[in-house]
N, C-alpha and C positions, 0 to 999 in steps of 0.2 A: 454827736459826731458821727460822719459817716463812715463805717468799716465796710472794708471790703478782704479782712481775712478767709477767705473760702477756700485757698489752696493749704494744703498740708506739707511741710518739707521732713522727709525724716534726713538728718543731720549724723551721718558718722563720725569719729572718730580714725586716724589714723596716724600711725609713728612714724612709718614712713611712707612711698609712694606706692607701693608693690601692696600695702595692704589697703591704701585709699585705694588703688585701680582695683581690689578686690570686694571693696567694701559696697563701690557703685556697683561691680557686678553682682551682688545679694542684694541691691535692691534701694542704694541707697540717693535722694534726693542733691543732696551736697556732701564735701565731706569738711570737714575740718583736720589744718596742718600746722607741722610748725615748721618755718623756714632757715636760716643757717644762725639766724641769734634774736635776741629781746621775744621769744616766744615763753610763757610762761610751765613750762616743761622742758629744763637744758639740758635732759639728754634724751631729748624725740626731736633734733635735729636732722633739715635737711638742705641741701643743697638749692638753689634757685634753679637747677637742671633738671634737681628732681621734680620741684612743683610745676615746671612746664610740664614735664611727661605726663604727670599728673591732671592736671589742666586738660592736655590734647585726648586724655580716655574719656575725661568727663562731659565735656561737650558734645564727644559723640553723641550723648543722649540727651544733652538739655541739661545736665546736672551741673554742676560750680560747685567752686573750692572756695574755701575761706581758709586764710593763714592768718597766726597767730603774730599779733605785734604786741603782746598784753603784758609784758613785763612793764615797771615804774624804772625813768633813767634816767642817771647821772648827767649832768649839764655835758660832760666829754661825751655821753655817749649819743648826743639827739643828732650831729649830722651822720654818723652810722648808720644811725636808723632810717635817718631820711632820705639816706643813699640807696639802703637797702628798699625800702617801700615803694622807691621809683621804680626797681629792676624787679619785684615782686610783680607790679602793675603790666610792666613790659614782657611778661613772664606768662600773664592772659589769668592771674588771680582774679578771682570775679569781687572777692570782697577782704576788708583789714580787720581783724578783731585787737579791738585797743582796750587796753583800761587805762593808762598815760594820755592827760587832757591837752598837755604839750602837746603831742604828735599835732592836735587840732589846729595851732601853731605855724605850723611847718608850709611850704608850700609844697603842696602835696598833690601826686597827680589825679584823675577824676574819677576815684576807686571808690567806691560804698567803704561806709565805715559800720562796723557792729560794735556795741558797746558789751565788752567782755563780762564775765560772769562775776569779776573781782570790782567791778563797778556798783557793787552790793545795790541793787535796784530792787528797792522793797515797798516804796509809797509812790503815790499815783503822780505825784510833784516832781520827784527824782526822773523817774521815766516820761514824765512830757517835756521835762527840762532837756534830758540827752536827745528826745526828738528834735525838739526845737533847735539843737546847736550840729544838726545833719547827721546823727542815726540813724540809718534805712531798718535795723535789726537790734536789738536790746534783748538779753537774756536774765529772765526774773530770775532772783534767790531762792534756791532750794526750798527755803524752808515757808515758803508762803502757803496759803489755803485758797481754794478755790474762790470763794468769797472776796478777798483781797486780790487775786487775778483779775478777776470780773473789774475790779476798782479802778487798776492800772487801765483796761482794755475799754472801757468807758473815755479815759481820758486822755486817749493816744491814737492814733491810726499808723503806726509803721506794726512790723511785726515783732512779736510776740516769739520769746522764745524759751524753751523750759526744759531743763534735764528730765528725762524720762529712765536712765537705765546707769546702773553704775558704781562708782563709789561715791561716798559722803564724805565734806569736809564737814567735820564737827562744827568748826566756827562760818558765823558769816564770811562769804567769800572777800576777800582783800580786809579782812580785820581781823588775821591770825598773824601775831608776830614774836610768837614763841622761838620758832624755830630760829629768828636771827637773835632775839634776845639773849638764846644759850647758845647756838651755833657760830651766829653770823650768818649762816644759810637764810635770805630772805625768802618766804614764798611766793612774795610779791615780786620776785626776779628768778624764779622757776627752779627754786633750789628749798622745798621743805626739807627738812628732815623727818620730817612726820614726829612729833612729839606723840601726837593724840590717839599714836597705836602702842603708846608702852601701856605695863601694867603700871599701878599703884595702887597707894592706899589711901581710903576715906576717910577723915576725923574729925568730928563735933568739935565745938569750941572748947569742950571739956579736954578734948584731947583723946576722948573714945574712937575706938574704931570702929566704922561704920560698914565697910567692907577691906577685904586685903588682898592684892593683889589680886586685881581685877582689871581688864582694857577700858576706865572708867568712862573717856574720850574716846572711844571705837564705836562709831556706827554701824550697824548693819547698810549693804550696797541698797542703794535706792531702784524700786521695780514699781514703772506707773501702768504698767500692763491692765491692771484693772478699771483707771481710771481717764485711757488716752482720750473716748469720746467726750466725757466730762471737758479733759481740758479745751480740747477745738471748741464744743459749745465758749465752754467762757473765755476762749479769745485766742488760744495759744497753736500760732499756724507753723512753729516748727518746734522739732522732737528730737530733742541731743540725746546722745547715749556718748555715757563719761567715756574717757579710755585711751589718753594718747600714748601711755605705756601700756595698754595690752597687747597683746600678741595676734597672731594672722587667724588663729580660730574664734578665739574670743570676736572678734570684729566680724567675721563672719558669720557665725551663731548665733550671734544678737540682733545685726542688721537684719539679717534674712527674720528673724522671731517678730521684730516690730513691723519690718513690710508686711509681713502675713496678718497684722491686727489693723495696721491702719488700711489696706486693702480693703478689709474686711468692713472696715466704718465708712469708707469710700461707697460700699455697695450698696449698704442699708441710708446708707446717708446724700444722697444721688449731686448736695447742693455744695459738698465737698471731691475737690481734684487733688492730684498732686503736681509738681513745680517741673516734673522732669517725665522724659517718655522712654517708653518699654517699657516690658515686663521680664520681673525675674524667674525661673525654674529654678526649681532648688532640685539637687540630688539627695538629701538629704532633708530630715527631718526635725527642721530648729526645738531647742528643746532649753529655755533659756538656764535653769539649773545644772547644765552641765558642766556651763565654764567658770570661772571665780568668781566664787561670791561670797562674802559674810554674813550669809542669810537675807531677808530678804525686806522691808519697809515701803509702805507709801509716805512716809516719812510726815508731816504736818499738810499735804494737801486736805484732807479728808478734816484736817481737827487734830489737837494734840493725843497722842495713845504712847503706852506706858511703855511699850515693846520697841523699843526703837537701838536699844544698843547692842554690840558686838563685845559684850564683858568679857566672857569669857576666852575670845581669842580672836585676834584681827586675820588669823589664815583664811584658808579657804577648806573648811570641816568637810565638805560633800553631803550628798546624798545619803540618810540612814540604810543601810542595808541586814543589821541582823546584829546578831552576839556571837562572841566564840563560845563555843562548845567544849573543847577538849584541846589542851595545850601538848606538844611531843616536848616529855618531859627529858627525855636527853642528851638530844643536842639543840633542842629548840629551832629546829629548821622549818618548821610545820606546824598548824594547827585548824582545826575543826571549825565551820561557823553553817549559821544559819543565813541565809540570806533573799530578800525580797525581788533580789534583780540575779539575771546572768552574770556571774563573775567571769574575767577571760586576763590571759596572761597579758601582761606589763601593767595591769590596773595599778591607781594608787588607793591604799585604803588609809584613813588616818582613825585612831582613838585617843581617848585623852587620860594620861596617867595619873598615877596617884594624887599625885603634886596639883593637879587641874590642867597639867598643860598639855597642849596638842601634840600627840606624836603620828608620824609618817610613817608606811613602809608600804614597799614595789612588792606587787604577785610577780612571782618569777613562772610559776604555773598555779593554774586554778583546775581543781582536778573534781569533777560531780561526781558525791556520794551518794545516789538517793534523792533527798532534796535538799540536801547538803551540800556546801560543799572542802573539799581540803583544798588549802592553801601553802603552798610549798614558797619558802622565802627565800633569797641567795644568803642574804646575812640572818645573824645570829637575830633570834627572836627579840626585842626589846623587855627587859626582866617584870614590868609593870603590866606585862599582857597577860592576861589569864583569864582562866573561864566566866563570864557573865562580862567583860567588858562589851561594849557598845563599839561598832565599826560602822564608820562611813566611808563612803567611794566619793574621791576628788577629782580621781584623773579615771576615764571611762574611756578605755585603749581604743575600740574598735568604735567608739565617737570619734576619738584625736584623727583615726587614722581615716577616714571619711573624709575629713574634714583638710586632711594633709596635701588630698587631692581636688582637681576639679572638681565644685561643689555649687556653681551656680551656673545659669546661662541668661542673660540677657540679649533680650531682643524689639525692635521695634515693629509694629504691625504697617503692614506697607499694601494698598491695592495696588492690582499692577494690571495691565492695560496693553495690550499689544495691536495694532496697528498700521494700514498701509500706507505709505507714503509712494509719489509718484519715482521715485526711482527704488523703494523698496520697503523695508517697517521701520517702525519705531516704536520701541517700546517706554512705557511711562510708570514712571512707580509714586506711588503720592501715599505719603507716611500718615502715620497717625495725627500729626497737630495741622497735614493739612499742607505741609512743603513737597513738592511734585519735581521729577526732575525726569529729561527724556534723550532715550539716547537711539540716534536713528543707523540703520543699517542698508548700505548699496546692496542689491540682490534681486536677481530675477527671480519673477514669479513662474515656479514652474510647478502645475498641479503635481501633488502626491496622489503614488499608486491605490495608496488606502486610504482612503478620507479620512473615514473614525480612527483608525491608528495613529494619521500624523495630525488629528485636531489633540489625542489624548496625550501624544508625545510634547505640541507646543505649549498644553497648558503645562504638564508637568516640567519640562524642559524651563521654561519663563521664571518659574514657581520654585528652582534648587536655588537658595539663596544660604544654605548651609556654611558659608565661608565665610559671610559677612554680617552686619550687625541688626539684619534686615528679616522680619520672617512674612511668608505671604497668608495677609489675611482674605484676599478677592480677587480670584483672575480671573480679567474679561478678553474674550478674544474677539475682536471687533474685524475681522477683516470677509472680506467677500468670497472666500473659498479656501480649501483645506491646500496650503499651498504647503511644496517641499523645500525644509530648511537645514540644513547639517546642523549636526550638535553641534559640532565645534563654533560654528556662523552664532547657532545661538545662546551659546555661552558668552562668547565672546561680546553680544549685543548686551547680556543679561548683567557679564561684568562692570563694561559700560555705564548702564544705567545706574546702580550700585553706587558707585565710585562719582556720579555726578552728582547723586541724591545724597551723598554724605557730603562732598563739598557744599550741596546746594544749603541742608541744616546748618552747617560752622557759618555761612555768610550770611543767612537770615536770624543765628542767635546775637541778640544783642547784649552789650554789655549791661552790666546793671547800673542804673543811675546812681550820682551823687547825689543826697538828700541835701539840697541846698539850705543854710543856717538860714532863722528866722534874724531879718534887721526891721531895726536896731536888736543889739545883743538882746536877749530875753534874758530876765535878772537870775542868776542861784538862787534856788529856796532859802538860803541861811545866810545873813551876814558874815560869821563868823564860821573857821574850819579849823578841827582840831588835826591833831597826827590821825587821825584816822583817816583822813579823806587823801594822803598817802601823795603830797604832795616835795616832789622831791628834784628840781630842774625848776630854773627860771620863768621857764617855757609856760609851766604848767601851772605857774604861781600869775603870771601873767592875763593865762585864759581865764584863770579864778577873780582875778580885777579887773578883768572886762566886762564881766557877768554880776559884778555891784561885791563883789567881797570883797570885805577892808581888814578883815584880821586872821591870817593864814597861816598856822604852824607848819613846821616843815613834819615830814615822813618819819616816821619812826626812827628807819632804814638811814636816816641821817644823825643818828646816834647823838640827840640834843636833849633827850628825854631820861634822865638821869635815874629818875625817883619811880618808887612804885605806878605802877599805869596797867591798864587792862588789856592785855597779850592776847587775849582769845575773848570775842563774842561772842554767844553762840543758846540757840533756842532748846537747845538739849539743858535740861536742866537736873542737876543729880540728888536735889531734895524729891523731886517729883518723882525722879525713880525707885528710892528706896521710901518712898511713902510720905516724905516729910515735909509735903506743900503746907504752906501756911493758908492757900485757897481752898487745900482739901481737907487739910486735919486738924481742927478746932482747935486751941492753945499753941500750937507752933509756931514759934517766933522763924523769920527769915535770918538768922545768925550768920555768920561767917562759916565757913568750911574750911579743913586742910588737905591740900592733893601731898602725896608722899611718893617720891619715887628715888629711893636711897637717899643721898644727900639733900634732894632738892624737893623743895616745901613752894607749896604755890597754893597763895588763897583764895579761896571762894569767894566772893560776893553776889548775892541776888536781887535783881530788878525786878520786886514781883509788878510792879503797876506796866512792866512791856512783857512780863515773863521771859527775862533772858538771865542767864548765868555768866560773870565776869571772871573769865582765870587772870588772876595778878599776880603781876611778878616784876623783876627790875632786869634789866641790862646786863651781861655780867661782863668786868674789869677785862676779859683777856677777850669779850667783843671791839670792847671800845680799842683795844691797843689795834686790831688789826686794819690796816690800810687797805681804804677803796679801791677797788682794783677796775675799770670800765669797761666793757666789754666793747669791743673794735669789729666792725667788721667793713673787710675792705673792696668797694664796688669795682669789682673786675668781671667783666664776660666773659665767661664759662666757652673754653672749645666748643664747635660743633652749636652752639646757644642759635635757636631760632624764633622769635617770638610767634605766637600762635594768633588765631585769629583772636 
């Protein structure tokens, strides 16, 4: 098959639009949103007002927005949805992230489709299949190896796409249904509770404990920093960083930290581009350990490794910086430490108490001893602190506050061209991809008193493009003598030109195509589909017997699965962490396990011939009592609503 992945997209994240318009100004190629419902994050909603704004920043530069449609819905909820999708389209979304095969269904307007991350795409079959039924974009499961990438990227030519930065769902994506089991909260309708960050307890079929109270299910945040060239070689052209509940620094932090690497593999790598123009200036200096993290994993690309959990606590621990010293034993306002880094007031320092658990506290002032330093606290000392504890820094004051402010600039490189025309100049500005726009100005030619002065004023004068999203990389002055032109003449020419070259980009970017379905239907890999494949609307039961499947259980989320069943899939496996592989440790049977978190007992079962671990459990009585409730949302045009190019 012929591939032609050679462009790079790095892929942000954003909650809302104010941090997507910030996340393209660090650098970022596309961003990813969620729109006013069926996104799978329900409360990183936004307005359809918002995604145009959002939309109209991003184009400035060649970048696109993908919004999130990836929730699984309700038979009541699909014309919602397909109301909403049209006014999304109308809104200048470049692209739909689905995992709902319905949507496919729908008539829908001619908007690229990406196949969401809960589309669990893990074999080469799966992923030629969603090509073939019009995925421009499909996003591999975390937990694959470079090896099994290469497999998919052999058997597909749309792109390739792959979490690089973030948090980790413990389970395969769309086959965790713990949370609606014991909640009702489905993940797959953007409402986890997160189960998989309590503690619990470990127990052998015996009934021994094998750990206790431990975050058994907590991953450490996914970091492929190491490995980004690796992926591009084996096929992966865009680069997600998790995150649509993180905040404005986090997304700025991070974004700017990957531009700088894949930049970086751009330069050594000359047969690799990226999808969108300009460049970013950072003020700042990305430093990806600053903002939340559970420490740190390449997680299964590289091969399975032992190190992959977040036991001991799903926070955000920080950066080691030292021990305490010396505790103020009287009113415990203060105390002594050692530390590796500059301490400064409002830091957060966290240590972990007796118990193992994480505790917090704010420097109110950081006061240098030497090469010490005292830490004065507003509140009372926490009683577990004392001398030889261990201090890390979470929150790093005079990072946040960098970051609080302008911290990036974006701009495009523009030759620019000044010129005479019979009744006066014109000047021409032609950008980086090669779009040229020219704005001409009435004016007599009347020599300047100083040549060299008013040649160095026109090139510098041409050349202030400081307001706009324009910087000059080549000024040519092409005219036949050092003629005299008022600033204001040529600001006013320069604004001009600007203002026609950024119309002139919006009218030459095109929208992204629809991947047209391959006909006749090309079959599902599998005749049959269990609740797993999260099939939960007519719509979507429908697309599944178009494609040759004759036997289709409905969605977990449809509460018809009574009896024990497997809540969580997932390649983390906790015989292998506490040593007790049957691959690794000669006489080890693969037994059953018990998870223990107060009342509630959830069994283990092991797949050693795929290597995955099955958390089981059943439905419980006061889910099934509670009534579906549909999510509505009603297609009205927003005040002031203007669709973009």
């Amino acid at each position: 098959m012929i591939h032609t992945r050679k462009q790079l997209e790095l892929l942000a994240p954003a909650k809302n639009a104010d941090i997507g318009i910030e996340a393209i100004n660090h650098g970022a190629d596309a961003i990813y949103i969620g729109g006013p419902a069926f996104g799978a994050r329900a409360n990183a909603e936004n307005t359809v007002a918002d995604i145009e704004r959002l939309t109209r920043h991003a184009h400035r530069f060649g970048a696109r927005v993908f919004v999130t449609c990836n929730t699984i819905l309700h038979d009541a909820e699909v014309d919602s949805a397909s109301a909403l999708i049209h006014q999304l389209h109308e809104a200048g979304a470049d692209a739909l992230i689905v995992q709902d095969m319905g949507i496919l269904e729908l008539d829908l307007p001619p908007i690229q489709l990406h196949a969401s991350t809960q589309t669990d795409i893990r074999h080469p079959e799966k992923a030629r299949f969603l090509q073939d039924v019009g995925f421009s974009q499909i996003v591999l499961a975390r937990e694959m190896t470079l090896t099994e990438i290469r497999k998919v990227a052999a058997a597909t030519d749309c792109a390739l796409e792959f979490f690089v930065h973030g948090a980790l769902c413990v389970a395969f994506s769309g086959q965790c249904y713990i949370s609606h089991a014991h909640t009702g909260r489905s993940a797959n309708r953007g409402e986890c509770s997160q189960a998989c960050r309590l503690p619990y307890d470990l127990a052998d079929k015996d009934g021994n404990l094998v750990a206790s109270n431990q975050h058994l299910l907590s991953m450490k945040d996914n970091n492929q920093s190491a490995n980004l060239r690796a992926l591009a070689d084996a096929g992966i052209s865009s680069f997600k960083i998790e995150g649509r509940y993180k905040d404005m620094a986090y997304v700025k932090n991070i974004t700017a930290h990957y531009r700088q690497l894949l930049d970086g593999i751009m330069e050594d790598a000359p047969e690799y581009s990226r999808t969108s123009a300009g460049r970013s200036t950072f003020l700042f200096n990305p430093v990806a350990e600053k903002t939340f993290n559970r420490g740190a994993t390449d997680y299964f690309v590289n091969g399975r490794t032992a190190d992959i959990g977040a036991f001991d606590s799903p926070k955000f621990v920080g950066e080691p910086v030292g021990s305490v010293i010396r505790v103020d034993g009287k009113q415990r306002r203060f105390f002594d430490t050692t530390s590796a880094v500059e301490l400064h007031n409002g830091d957060g320092l966290t240590f972990y108490d007796r118990k193992g658990e994480l505790v917090g506290l704010r420097v109110n002032r950081a006061e240098k001893i030497g090469e010490d330093f005292r830490i004065h606290t507003a509140e009372t000392l926490p009683a577990d602190l004392f001398p030889g504890s261990g201090l890390f820094r979470n929150r790093d004051q005079e990072f946040e506050r960098i970051l609080e402010k302008k911290s990036a600039e974006r701009r495009i490189a523009v030759d620019i061209s000044l010129t005479e025309t019979p009744a006066g100049f014109a000047l021409t500005l032609t950008d980086e991809t090669g779009v040229a726009a020219t704005a001409e100005l009435p004016h007599a030619k009347e020599p300047a008193k100083d040549s060299e002065r008013a040649l160095a004023g026109l090139k510098e004068g041409v050349a202030k493009l400081g307001t706009t999203i324009f910087s000059a990389r080549k000024v040519d002055l092409d005219i036949s003598a050092a003629w005299f032109l008022p600033a204001s003449s040529l600001n006013a020419l320069r604004r001009d030109a600007a203002e026609k070259l950024e119309a002139a980009r919006l009218a030459t970017l095109p929208r992204l195509p629809r991947r047209a379905a391959v006909e006749p239907p090309v079959p599902y890999p599998e005749t049959e589909l269990s609740y797993l494949a999260n099939v939960l609307n007519d719509r979507a039961r429908a697309f599944y017997q178009r494609h040759g499947v004759q036997l289709i259980e409905a969605a977990y989320e449809a509460n018809e699965m009574l009896d024990d069943a497997s809540l969580m899939i997932t390649k983390h496996c906790l015989r292998y962490s506490f040593n007790l592989c049957p691959k690794e440790v000669k006489g080890i049977k693969p037994d059953p396990m018990t998870l223990i978190n107060g009342k509630e007992k959830l069994t283990l079962r092991f797949d050693c011939k795929r290597c995955e671990m099955h958390v089981v459990g059943r439905i419980r009585n006061s889910v099934l009592a509670m009534p579906a409730v549909p999510i509505q949302f009603h297609a009205k045009v927003p005040d002031g609503f203007h669709p973009p190019h």
